[in-house]
C-alpha positions as CSV (number, residue, x, y, z in Angstrom):
1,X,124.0,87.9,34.6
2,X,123.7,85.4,37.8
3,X,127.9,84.9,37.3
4,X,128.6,88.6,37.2
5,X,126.8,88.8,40.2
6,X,128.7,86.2,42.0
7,X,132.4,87.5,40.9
8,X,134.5,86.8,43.5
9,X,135.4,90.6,43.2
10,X,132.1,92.3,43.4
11,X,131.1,90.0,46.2
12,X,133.9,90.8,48.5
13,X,133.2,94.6,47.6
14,X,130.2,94.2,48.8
15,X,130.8,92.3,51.7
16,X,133.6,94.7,52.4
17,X,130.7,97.9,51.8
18,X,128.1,96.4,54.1
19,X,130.3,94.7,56.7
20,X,131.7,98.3,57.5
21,X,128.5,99.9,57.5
22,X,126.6,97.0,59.6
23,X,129.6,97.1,62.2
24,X,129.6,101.0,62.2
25,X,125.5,101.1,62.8
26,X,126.0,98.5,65.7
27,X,128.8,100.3,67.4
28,X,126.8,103.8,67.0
29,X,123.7,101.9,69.1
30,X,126.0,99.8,71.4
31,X,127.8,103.3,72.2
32,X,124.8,105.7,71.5
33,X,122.6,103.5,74.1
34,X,125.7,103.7,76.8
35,X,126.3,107.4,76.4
36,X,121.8,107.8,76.7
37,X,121.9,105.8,80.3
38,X,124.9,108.2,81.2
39,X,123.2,111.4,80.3
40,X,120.5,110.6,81.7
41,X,121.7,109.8,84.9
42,X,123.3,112.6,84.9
43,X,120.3,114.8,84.2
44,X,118.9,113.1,86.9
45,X,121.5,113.7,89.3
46,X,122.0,117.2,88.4
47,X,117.9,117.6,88.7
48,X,118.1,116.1,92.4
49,X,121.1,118.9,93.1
50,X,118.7,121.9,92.2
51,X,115.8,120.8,94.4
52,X,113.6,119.8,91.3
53,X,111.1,116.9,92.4
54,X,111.6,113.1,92.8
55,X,108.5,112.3,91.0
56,X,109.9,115.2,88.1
57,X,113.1,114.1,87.4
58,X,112.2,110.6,87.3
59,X,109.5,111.4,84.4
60,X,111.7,113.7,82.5
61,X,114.6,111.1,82.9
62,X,113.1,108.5,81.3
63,X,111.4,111.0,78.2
64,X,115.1,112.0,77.7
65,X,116.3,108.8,77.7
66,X,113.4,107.7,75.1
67,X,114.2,110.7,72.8
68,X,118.1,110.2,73.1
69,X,117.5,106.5,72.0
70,X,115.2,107.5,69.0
71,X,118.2,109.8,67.9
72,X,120.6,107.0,68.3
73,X,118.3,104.8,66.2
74,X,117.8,107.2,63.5
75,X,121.7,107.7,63.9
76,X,122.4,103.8,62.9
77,X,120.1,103.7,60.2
78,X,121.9,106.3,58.2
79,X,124.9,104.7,59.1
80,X,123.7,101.5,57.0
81,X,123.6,103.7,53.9
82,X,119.3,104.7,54.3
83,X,118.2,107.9,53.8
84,X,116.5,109.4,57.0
85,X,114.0,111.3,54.7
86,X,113.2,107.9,52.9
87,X,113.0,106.3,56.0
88,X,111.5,108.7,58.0
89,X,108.9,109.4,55.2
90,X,107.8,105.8,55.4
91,X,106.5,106.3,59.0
92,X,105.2,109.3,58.3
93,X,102.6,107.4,55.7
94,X,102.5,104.4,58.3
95,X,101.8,107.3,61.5
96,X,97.7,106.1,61.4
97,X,98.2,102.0,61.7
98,X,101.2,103.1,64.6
99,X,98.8,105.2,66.4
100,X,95.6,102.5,66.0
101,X,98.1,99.9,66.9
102,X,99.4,101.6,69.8
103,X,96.2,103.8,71.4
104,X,96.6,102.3,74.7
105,X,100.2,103.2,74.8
106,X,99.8,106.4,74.3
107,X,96.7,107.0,76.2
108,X,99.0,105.6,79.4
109,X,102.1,108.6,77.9
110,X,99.2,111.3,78.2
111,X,98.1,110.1,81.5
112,X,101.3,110.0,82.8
113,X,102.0,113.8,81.8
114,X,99.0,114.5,83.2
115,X,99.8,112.6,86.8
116,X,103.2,114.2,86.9
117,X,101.7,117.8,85.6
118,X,98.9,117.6,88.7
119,X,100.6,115.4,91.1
120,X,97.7,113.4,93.0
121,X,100.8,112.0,94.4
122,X,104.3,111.3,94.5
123,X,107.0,108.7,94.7
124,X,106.8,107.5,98.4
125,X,103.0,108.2,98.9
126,X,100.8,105.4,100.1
127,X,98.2,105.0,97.5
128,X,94.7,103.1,96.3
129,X,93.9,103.3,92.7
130,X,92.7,100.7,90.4
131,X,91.3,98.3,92.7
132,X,94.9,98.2,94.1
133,X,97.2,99.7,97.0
134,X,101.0,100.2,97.8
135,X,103.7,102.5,98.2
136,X,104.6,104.7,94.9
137,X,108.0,103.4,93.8
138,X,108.3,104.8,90.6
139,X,105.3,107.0,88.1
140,X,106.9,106.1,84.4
141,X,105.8,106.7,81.0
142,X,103.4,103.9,80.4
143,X,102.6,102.7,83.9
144,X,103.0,103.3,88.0
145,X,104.8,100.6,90.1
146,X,103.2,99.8,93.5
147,X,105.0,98.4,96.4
148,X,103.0,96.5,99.1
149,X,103.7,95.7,102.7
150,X,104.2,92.1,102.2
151,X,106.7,93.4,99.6
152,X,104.9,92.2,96.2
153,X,105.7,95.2,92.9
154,X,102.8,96.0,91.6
155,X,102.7,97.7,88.0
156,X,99.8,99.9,86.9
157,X,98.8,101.3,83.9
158,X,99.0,105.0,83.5
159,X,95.4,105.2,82.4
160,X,94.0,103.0,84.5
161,X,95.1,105.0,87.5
162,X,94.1,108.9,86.2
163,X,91.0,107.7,84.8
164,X,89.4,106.3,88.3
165,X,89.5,107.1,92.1
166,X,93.0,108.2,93.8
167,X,92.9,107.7,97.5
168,X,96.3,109.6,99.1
169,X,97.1,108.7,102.3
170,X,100.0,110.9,102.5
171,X,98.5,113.7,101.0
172,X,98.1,115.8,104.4
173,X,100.6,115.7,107.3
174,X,98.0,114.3,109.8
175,X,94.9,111.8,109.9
176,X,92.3,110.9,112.4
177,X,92.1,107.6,113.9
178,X,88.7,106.3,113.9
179,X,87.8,103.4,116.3
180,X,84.5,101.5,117.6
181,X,84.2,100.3,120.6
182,X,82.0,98.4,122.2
183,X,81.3,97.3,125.9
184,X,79.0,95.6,127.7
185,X,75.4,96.8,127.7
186,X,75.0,97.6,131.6
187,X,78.7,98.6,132.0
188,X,79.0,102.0,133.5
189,X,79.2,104.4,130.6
190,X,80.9,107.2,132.6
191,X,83.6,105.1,133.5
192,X,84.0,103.0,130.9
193,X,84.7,107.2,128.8
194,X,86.8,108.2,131.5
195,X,89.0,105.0,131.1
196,X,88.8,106.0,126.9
197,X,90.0,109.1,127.8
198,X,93.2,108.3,130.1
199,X,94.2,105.8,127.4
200,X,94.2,108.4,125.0
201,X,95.8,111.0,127.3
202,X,98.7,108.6,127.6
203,X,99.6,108.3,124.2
204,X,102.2,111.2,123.5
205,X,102.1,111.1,119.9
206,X,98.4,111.8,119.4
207,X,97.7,115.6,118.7
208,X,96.2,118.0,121.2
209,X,94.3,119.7,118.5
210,X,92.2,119.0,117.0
211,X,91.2,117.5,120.4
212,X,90.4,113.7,120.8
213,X,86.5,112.8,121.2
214,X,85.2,110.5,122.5
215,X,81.3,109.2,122.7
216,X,78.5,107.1,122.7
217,X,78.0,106.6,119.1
218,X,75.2,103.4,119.1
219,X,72.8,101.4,121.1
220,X,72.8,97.8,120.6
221,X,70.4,95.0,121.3
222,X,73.8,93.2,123.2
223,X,76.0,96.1,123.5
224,X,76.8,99.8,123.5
225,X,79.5,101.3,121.5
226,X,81.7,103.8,122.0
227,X,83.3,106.1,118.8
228,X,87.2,107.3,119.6
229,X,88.6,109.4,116.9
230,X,92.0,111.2,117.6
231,X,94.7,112.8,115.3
232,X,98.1,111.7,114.5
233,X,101.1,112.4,112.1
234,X,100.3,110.4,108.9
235,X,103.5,108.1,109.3
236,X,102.5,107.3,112.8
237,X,98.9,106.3,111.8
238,X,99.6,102.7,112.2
239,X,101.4,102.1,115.0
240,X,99.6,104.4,117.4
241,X,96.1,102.6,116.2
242,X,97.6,99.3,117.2
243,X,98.8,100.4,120.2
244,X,95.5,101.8,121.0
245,X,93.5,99.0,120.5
246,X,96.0,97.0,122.7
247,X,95.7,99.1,125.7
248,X,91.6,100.0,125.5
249,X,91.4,96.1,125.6
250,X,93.3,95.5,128.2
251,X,92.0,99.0,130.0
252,X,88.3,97.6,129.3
253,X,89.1,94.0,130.5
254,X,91.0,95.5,133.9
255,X,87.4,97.1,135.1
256,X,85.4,94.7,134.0
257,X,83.9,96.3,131.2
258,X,84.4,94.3,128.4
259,X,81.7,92.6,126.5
260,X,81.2,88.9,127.5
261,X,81.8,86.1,125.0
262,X,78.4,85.2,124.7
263,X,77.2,88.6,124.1
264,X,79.8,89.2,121.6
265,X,78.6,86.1,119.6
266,X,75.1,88.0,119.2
267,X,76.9,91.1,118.6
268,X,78.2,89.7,115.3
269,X,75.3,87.5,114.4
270,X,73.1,90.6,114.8
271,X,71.8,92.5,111.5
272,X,73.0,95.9,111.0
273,X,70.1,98.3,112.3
274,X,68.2,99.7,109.5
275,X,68.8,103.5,108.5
């Protein structure tokens, strides 16, 4: 028995057999895989051509390229001589342990149809979600990559991120600048609000309407403090708040209004007034 099996003859048959079918399933994944990545960066080009969504075509790119690379498989596996029923059969009866094994995957798929489906946001948007913040670089299958400002990636499960609090700060074109500030507790209130309001009135890119207001907002024990909210395009939120905390300094300083360091010290060692 064991020396028919080892005939030289029968062995190099097989050999022969399953070297040609081993080297025909690797070239049909080596080539199958190439040919996926092209198609589907082709799908994605031809998606950006029509006008079809960033966000879009980078989820249905990568479900095409996961579905294209489950053909290829099942391609390579009948190409080593296994029958796709058999084979396909067998996870069929193995579907339950996959599923149990893999719930948080697919919990992170269906959230990720569900972000691309409602769009809370889109590649590019500056975002908070699970107890995290960046820039949307990419919104995958299974997760959401974050870029910050100090340039760290960030990658976020799908679930995580659908199944808590979205803050958008690109969601609308414009947002309001909020700002406290306070000066001394006998400076001249009337002045110190006209000098608030020529700061503001020099700053082109702030919005003439909604209009800018500006007002006492609280009496402290060391100081009084004045609320300045104005409007501004989204993407020049930043800027325009530094540069108006900048000049209302210096502005405040200039006249003599500014709060002493002494009284600042009790300003911040001070207990929040009760509500």
């Amino acid at each position: 028995m064991i020396s028919a099996w080892l005939d030289p003859q029968l062995v190099g048959e097989v050999l022969v057999l399953w070297g040609g079918r081993v080297f025909a399933a690797l070239a049909i994944f080596v080539i199958g895989r190439i040919l996926a990545r092209m198609l589907t960066r082709a799908f994605g080009h031809a998606m950006q051509r029509i006008g079809l969504d960033e966000t879009l075509a980078r989820f249905f790119g990568n479900l095409i390229y996961m579905v294209l690379i489950v053909f290829v498989v099942l391609t390579a596996i009948t190409a080593l001589g296994v029958p796709t029923t058999n084979f396909l059969a067998i996870v069929g009866a193995a579907g339950l342990a996959i599923g149990l094994a893999l719930k948080d995957s697919l919990s992170n798929f269906s959230s990720g149809v569900m972000l691309v489906f409602f769009r809370p946001f889109q590649v590019g948007d500056q975002i908070e979600a699970a107890g995290t913040g960046g820039v949307v670089e990419s919104i995958g299958i299974f997760n959401v990559t974050l870029k910050t400002p100090d340039n760290r990636v960030i990658t976020v499960p799908n679930s995580l991120i659908y199944g808590g609090t979205i803050t958008n700060y690109n969601a609308e074109r414009t947002r309001r600048i909020d700002l406290t500030v306070a000066i001394a507790y006998d400076a001249d209130i009337p002045q110190a609000k006209s000098l608030l309001v020529a700061v503001v009135a020099a700053e082109a890119r702030i919005a003439k309407q909604p209009a800018p207001d500006i007002a006492v907002q609280d009496i402290l024990q060391t100081a009084v403090t004045m609320a300045v909210r104005v409007w501004v395009t989204t993407s020049d939120y930043a800027s325009v708040r530094g540069d108006l905390l900048e000049r209302i300094k210096r502005a405040l300083d200039k006249h003599g209004l500014s709060i002493p360091a002494e009284q600042r010290a009790l300003l911040h060692a001070a207990p929040p007034a009760s509500k």
